[in-house]
C-alpha positions in Angstrom: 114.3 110.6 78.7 111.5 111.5 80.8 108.1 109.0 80.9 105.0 109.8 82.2 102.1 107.3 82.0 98.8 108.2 83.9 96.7 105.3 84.7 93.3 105.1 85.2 92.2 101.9 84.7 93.7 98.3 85.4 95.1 97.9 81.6 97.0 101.4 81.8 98.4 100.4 85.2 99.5 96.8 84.1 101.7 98.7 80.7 103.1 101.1 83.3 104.3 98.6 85.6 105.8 96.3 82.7 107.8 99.2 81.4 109.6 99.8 84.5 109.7 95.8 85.1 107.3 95.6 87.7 109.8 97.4 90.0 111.7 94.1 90.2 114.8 94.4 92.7 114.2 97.8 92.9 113.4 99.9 96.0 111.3 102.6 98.1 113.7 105.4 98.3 111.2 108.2 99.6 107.5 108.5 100.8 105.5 112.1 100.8 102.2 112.5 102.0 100.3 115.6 101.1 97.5 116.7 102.3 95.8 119.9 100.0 92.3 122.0 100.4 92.6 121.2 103.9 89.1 122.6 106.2 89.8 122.2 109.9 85.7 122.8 110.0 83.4 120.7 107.9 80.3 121.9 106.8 78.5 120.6 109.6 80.7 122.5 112.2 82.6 119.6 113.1 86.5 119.6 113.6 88.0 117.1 111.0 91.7 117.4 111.6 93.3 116.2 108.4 90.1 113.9 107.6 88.4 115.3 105.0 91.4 117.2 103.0 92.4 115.4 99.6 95.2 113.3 99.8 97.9 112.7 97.5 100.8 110.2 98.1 104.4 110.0 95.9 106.4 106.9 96.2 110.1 107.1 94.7 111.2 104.1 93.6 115.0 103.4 92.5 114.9 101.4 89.6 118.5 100.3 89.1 119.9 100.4 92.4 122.7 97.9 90.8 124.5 98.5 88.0 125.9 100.8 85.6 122.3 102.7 85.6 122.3 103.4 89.3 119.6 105.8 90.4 117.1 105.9 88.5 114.0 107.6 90.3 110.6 107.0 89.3 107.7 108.4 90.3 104.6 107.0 91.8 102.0 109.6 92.5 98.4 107.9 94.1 96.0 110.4 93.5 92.2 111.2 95.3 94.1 108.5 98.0 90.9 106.6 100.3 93.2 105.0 103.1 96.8 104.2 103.3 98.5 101.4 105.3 102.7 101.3 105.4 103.2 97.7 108.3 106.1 96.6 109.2 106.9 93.2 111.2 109.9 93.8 112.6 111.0 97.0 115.4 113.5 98.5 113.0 111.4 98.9 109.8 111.1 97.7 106.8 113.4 96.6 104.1 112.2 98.8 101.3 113.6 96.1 98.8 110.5 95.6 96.4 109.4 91.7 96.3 106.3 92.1 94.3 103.8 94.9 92.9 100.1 93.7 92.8 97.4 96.3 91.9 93.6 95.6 91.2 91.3 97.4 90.0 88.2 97.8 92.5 85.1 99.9 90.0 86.4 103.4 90.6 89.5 102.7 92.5 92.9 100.8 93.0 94.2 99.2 95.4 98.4 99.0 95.2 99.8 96.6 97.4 103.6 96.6 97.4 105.1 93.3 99.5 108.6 94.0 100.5 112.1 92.0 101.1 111.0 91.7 105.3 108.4 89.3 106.0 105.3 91.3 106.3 106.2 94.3 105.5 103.7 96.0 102.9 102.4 99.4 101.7 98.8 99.3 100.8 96.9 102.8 99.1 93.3 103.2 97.7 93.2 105.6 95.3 91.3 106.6 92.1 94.6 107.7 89.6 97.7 106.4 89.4 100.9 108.0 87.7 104.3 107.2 87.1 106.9 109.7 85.6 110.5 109.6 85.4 
């Protein structure tokens, strides 16, 4: 059965995230960064590289990487994305096992911070929409 829930606001984000359990022992199984309406020229006559074009960022989270219900994807587009962060303390990378989920609500955007399994490892996004779909 497929889900969707858009969120927009910090209540809408909170029921999304207690339906799929708050990504509890689940994982990061892909990252995609777009970039769309992309100028290489502002309207000033400046070069911008990818600076000023929109920004849209899907996280795929397995939900039941254990189990009889193994690989379940879901969905976590950041929409109208502000900054980004993805750190990692450690050379090889990060463990994408998901420790905790916080998002709050900041007037007219979020800001997601994932914490993974490896010590200070964390994806952080600003954004003004969240959804999830499975």
């Amino acid at each position: 059965m497929d889900e969707r829930f858009e969120a927009t606001n910090i209540e809408e984000v909170d029921a999304a995230l207690k339906h799929f359990n708050h990504f509890h022992d689940d994982y990061v199984a892909g990252i995609e960064i777009k970039f769309e309406n992309y100028k290489a020229i502002n309207d000033e006559g400046r070069s911008t590289g990818i600076g000023d074009a929109d920004k849209t960022i899907i996280l795929t989270v397995n939900t039941h990487p254990y189990g009889k219900e193994h690989n379940q994807l879901v969905h976590v587009e950041f929409k109208d994305v502000k900054t980004f962060k993805i750190l990692s303390a450690e050379d090889s990378g990060p463990k994408w096992g998901i420790l905790g989920v916080h998002c709050v609500d900041k007037g007219d955007n979020f800001v997601w911070d994932f914490e993974f399994v490896c010590t200070g490892s964390r994806y952080i996004v600003t954004c003004s929409e969240i959804v999830f779909s499975s």
